[in-house]
C-alpha positions in Angstrom: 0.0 0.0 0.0 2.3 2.6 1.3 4.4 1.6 -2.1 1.7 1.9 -4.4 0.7 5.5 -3.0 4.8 6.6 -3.3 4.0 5.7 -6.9 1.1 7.8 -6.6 3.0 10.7 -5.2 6.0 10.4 -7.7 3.4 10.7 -10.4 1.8 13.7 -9.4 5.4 15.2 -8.8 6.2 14.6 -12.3 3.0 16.2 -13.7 3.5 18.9 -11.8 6.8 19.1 -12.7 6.0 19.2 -16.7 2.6 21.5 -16.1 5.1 23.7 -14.7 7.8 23.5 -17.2 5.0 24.1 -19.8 3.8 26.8 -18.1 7.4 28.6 -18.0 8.4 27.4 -22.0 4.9 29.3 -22.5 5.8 32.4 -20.5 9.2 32.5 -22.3 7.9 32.1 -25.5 5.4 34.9 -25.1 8.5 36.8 -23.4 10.0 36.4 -26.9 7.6 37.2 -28.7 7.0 40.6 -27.1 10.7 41.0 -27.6 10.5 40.8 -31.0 7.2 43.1 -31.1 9.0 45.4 -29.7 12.0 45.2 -31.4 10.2 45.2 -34.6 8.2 48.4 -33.9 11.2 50.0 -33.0 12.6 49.1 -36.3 9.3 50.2 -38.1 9.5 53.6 -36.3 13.5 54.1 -36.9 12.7 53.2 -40.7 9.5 56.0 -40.9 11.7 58.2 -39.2 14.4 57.8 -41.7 11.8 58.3 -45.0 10.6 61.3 -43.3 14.2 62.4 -43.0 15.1 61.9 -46.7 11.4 63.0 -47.7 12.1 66.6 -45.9 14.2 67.5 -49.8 16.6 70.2 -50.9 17.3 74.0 -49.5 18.7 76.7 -51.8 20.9 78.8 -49.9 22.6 82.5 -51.3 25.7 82.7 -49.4 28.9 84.5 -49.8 32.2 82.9 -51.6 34.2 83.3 -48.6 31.9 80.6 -46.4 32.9 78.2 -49.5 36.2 79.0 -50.0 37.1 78.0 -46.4 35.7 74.9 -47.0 33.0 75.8 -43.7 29.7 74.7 -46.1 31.0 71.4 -47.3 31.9 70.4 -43.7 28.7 71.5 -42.6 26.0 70.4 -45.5 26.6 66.7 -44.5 26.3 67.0 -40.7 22.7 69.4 -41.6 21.3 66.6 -43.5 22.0 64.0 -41.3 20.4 66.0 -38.5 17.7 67.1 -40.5 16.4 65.5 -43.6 16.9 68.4 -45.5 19.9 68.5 -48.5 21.4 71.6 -48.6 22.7 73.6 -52.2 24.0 76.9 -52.7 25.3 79.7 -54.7 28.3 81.7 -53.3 28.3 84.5 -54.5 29.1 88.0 -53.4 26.9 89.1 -50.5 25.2 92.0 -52.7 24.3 89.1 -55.6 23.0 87.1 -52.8 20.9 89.3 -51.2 19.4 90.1 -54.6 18.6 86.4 -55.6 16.2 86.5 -52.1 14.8 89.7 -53.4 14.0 87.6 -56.3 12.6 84.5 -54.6 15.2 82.4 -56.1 16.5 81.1 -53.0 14.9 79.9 -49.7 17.5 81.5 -47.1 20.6 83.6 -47.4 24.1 83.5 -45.0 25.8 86.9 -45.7 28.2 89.2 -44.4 27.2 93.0 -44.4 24.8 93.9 -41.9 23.4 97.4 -42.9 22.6 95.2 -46.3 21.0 92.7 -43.9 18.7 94.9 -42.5 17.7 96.6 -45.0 16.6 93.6 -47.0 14.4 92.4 -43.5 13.2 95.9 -43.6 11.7 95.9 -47.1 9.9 92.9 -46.7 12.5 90.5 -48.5 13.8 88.2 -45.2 11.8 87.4 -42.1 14.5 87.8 -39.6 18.2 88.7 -39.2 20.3 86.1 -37.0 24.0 86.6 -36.1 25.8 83.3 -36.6 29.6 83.8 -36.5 32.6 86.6 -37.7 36.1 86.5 -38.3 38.1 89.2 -39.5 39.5 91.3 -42.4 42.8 91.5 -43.1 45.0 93.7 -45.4 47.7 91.0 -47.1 50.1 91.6 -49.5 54.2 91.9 -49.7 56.0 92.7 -46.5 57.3 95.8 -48.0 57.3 98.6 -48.6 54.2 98.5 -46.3 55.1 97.6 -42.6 52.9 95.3 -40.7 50.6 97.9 -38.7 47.5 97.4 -36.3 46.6 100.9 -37.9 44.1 100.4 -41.5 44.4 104.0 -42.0 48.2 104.5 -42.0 48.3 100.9 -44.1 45.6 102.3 -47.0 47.3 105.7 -46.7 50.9 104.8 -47.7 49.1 102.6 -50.3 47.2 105.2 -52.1 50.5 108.1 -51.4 53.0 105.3 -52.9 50.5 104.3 -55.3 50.9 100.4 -54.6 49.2 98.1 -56.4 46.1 96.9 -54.9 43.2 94.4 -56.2 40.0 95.0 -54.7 37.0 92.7 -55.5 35.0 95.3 -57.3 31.6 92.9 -57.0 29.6 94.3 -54.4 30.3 91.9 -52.0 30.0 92.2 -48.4 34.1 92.5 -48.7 34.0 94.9 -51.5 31.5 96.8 -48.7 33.5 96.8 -46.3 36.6 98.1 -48.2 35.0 100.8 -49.9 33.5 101.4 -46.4 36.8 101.9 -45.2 38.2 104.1 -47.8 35.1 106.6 -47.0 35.3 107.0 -43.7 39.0 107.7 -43.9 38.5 110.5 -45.9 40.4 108.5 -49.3 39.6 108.2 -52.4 41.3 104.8 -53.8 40.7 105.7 -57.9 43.5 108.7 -57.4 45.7 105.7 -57.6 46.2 104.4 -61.3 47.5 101.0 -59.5 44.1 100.3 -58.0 42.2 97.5 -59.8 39.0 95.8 -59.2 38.7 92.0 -60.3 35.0 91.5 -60.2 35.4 88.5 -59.1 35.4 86.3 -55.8 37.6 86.6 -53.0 39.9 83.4 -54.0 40.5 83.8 -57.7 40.9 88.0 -56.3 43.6 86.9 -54.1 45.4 84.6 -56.4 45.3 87.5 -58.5 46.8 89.6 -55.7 50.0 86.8 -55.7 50.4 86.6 -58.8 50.8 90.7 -59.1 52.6 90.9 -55.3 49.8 93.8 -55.0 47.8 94.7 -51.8 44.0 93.0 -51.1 41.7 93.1 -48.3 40.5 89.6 -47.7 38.8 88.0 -44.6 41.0 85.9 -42.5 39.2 82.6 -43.4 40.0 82.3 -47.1 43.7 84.0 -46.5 44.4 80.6 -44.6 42.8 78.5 -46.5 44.6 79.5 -49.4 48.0 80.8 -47.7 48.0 76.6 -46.9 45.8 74.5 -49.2 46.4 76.2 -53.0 47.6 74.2 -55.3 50.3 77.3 -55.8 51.2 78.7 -52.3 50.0 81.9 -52.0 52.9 84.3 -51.3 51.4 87.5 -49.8 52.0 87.9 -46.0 49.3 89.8 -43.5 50.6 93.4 -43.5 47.6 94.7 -41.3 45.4 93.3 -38.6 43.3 93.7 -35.3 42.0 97.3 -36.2 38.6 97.7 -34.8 37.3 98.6 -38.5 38.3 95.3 -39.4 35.7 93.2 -38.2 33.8 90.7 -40.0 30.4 89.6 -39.0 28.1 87.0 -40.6 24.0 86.8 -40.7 21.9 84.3 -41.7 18.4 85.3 -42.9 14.9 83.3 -44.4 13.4 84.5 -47.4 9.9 86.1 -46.3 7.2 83.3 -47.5 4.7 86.0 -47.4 7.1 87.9 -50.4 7.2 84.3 -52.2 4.9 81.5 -50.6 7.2 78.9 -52.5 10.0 79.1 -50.8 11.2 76.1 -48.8 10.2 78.4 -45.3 10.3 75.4 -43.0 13.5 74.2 -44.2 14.5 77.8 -43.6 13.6 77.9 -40.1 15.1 74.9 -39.7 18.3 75.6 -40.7 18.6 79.1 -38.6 17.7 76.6 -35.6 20.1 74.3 -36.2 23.1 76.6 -37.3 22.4 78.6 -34.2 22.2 75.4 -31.7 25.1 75.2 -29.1 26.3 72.0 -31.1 26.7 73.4 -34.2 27.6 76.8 -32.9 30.7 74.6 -30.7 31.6 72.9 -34.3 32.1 76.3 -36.4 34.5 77.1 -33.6 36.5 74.6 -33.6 36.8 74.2 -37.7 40.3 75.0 -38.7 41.9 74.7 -35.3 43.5 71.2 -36.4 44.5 72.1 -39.8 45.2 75.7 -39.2 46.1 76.4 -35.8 43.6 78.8 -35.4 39.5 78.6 -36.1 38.5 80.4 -39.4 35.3 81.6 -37.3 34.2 82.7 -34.3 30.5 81.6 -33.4 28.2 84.3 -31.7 24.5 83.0 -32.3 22.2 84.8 -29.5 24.5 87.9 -29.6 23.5 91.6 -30.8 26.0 91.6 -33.5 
């Protein structure tokens, strides 16, 4: 008796035992299964993400030569997409052409370098909103004599236009060719008394090649005098000859083409890329561009300032 109910007991033991291992096989297998739900949602959600991303399309910027020359837009562009969805193209061109194609509505956003221009184009209706972004600095470069390196623009452009050196000046209403004209007004000079003064109507790279190859004078901003003065394919030999004048400063905006002016511009890509440009991570990577390379950054960030 007490044998046949042991058998009894092992029996139910072993049922139990199986019911119970069934029961855990079933909880793991429904363990799994949410696993893989899950994983596969998340996978269905990265992928949507990702269309909407490549889906978001192309933004036409205007920008200035010198923020391609240095090389800052095609480090940029690919970072911008990635973050955003959104391709980005432009034109550099001088900041007055630029300015003009978002009078025109041919572009969505502009990034430019003369501020009383930059206003003024927000103030006739053309942009929605001027944002500072970053600066650097002009420079006066060109043979280290006769002209003595000077913290000083007005003795530098004085002895220029007395000797009557040869300078090139960009002649293509530029934000550079602004500032230099600028600069020759308020100090009271009149650069065409010098039959050595030539404009190039052209950008600020081929002007200062030019520059080399004639050993003349140029203003330039500091960003495109070291990419050139270290990554042309023939060295540029013209040295900085003046520098660190308070004149000399070099700020950039970046401003959206009013949708109201032209309701087919690409606004939200606009907007976005005023929000991103002007984030703390981007802002932190546009001041450390050229450090490496260079040994000094090309551009100062100063989104969120007055400038």
């Amino acid at each position: 008796m007490k044998k046949k109910n042991l058998v009894m007991l092992l029996g139910m033991v072993t049922v139990l035992g199986l019911a119970a291992g069934c029961n855990s096989q079933t909880q793991e297998s429904a363990e799994d299964e949410q696993t893989v739900g899950e994983t596969e949602e998340n996978q269905e959600q990265e992928e949507a993400a990702q269309e909407e991303l490549e889906e978001k399309g192309q933004l036409m910027m205007a920008t200035t030569t010198s923020t391609a020359d240095t090389g800052l837009l095609d480090y940029l562009a690919p970072i911008f997409q990635e973050d955003t969805g959104y391709e980005l193209l432009w034109d550099a061109v001088g900041t007055g052409e630029a300015l003009k194609m978002g009078e025109n509505g041919d572009v969505d956003i502009v990034l430019v370098h003369a501020k009383a221009s930059e206003e003024e184009f927000v103030n006739n209706g053309y942009g929605v909103e001027r944002f500072p972004v970053m600066y650097n600095d002009f420079i006066v470069v060109g043979p280290t004599e006769p002209v003595a390196a000077s913290e000083d623009i007005q003795t530098v452009f004085q002895q220029i236009l007395d000797e009557q050196l040869s300078f090139v000046s960009r002649g293509d209403d530029s934000g550079t060719d602004k500032k230099e004209k600028e600069i020759w007004t308020n100090l009271g000079l009149d650069p065409a008394q010098n039959p050595n003064y030539l404009e190039s109507g052209q950008g600020m790279g081929a002007t200062l090649t030019m520059a080399g190859e004639m050993q003349a004078y140029c203003l330039t901003d500091r960003g495109t005098y070291l990419k050139m003065k270290n990554d042309a394919d023939v060295p540029l030999e013209l040295e900085i000859v003046c520098q660190g004048d308070q004149n000399l400063l070099n700020q950039y905006g970046v401003i959206a083409v009013n949708p109201e002016k032209y309701p087919e511009v690409n606004n939200e890509g606009a907007n976005a890329f005023i929000e991103w440009i002007c984030s703390d991570e981007i802002q932190k990577l546009i001041g450390e561009y050229g450090v490496e390379e260079y040994g000094e950054a090309l551009f100062v960030p100063n989104a969120g300032t007055e400038a």
